[in-house]
C-alpha positions as CSV (number, residue, x, y, z in Angstrom):
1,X,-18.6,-9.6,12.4
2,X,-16.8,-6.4,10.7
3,X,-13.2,-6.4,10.4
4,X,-11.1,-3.7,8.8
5,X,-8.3,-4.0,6.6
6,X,-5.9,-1.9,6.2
7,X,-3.8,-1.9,2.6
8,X,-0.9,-0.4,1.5
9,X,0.2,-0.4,-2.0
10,X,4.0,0.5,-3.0
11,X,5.5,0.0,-6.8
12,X,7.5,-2.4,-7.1
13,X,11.5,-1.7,-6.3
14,X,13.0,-2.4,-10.0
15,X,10.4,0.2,-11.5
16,X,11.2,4.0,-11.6
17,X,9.0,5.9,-9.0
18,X,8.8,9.4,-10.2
19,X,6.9,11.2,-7.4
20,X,9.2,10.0,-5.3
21,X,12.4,10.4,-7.1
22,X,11.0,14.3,-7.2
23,X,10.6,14.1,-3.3
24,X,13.7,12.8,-2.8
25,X,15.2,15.4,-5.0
26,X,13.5,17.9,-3.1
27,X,14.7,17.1,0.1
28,X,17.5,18.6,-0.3
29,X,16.1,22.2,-1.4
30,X,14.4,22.0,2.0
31,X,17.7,21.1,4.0
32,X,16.6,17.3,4.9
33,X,19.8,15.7,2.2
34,X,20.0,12.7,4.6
35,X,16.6,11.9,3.4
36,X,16.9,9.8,0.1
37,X,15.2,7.0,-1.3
38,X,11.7,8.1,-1.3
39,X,8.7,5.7,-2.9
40,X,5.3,6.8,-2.8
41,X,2.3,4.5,-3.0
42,X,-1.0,4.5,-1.8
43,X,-2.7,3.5,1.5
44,X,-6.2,1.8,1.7
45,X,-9.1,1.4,4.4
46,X,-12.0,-0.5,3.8
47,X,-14.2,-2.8,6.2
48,X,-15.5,-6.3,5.6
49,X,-18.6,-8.1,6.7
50,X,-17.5,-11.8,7.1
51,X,-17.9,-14.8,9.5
52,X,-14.3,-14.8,10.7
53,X,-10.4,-13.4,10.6
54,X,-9.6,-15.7,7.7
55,X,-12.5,-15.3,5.5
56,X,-11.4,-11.3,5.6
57,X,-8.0,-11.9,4.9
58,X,-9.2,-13.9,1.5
59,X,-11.8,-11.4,0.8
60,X,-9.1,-8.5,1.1
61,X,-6.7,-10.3,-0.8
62,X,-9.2,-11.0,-3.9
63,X,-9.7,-7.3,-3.4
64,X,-6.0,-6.1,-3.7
65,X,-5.2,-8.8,-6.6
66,X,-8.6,-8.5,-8.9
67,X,-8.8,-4.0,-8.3
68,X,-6.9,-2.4,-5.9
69,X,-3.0,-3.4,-7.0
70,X,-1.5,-3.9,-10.6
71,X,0.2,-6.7,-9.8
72,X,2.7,-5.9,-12.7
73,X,3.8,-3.2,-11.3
74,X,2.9,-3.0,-7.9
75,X,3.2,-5.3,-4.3
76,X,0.8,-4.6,-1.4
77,X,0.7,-5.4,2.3
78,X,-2.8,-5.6,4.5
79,X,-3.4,-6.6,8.3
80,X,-6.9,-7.4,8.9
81,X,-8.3,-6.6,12.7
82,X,-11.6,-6.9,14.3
83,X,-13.2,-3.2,13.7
């Protein structure tokens, strides 16, 4: 079966952010100031050959722990559906 997973990747709240701390600065030069708080991470897409739901979620988290987060300095989220 294929599944897809999709990923998201956000640093972690206790590090600075500086793209977003830029955005959120900016939204005030383009009249949005109730806008604050900004973080930008990345979003992932990938699809998985495997036997079942569960074996995709393991094979997607190996995937975010081993390449696709720094777990130092980064969490992640991921559903998997059947795609």
């Amino acid at each position: 079966m294929k599944f897809k997973a999709e990923i998201d990747v956000m640093p972690l709240d206790a590090l600075l952010d500086p793209q977003g701390k830029a955005v959120s600065n900016s939204m005030q030069n383009i009249g949005l100031p109730e806008i604050s708080g900004v973080r930008i991470g990345r979003h992932i897409r990938l699809f998985i050959d495997a036997t079942s739901k569960a074996e995709a979620e393991q094979k997607t988290e190996e995937a975010c722990k081993k390449l696709l987060s720094n777990q130092i300095m980064e969490s992640y989220t991921y559903s998997v559906t059947e795609g």
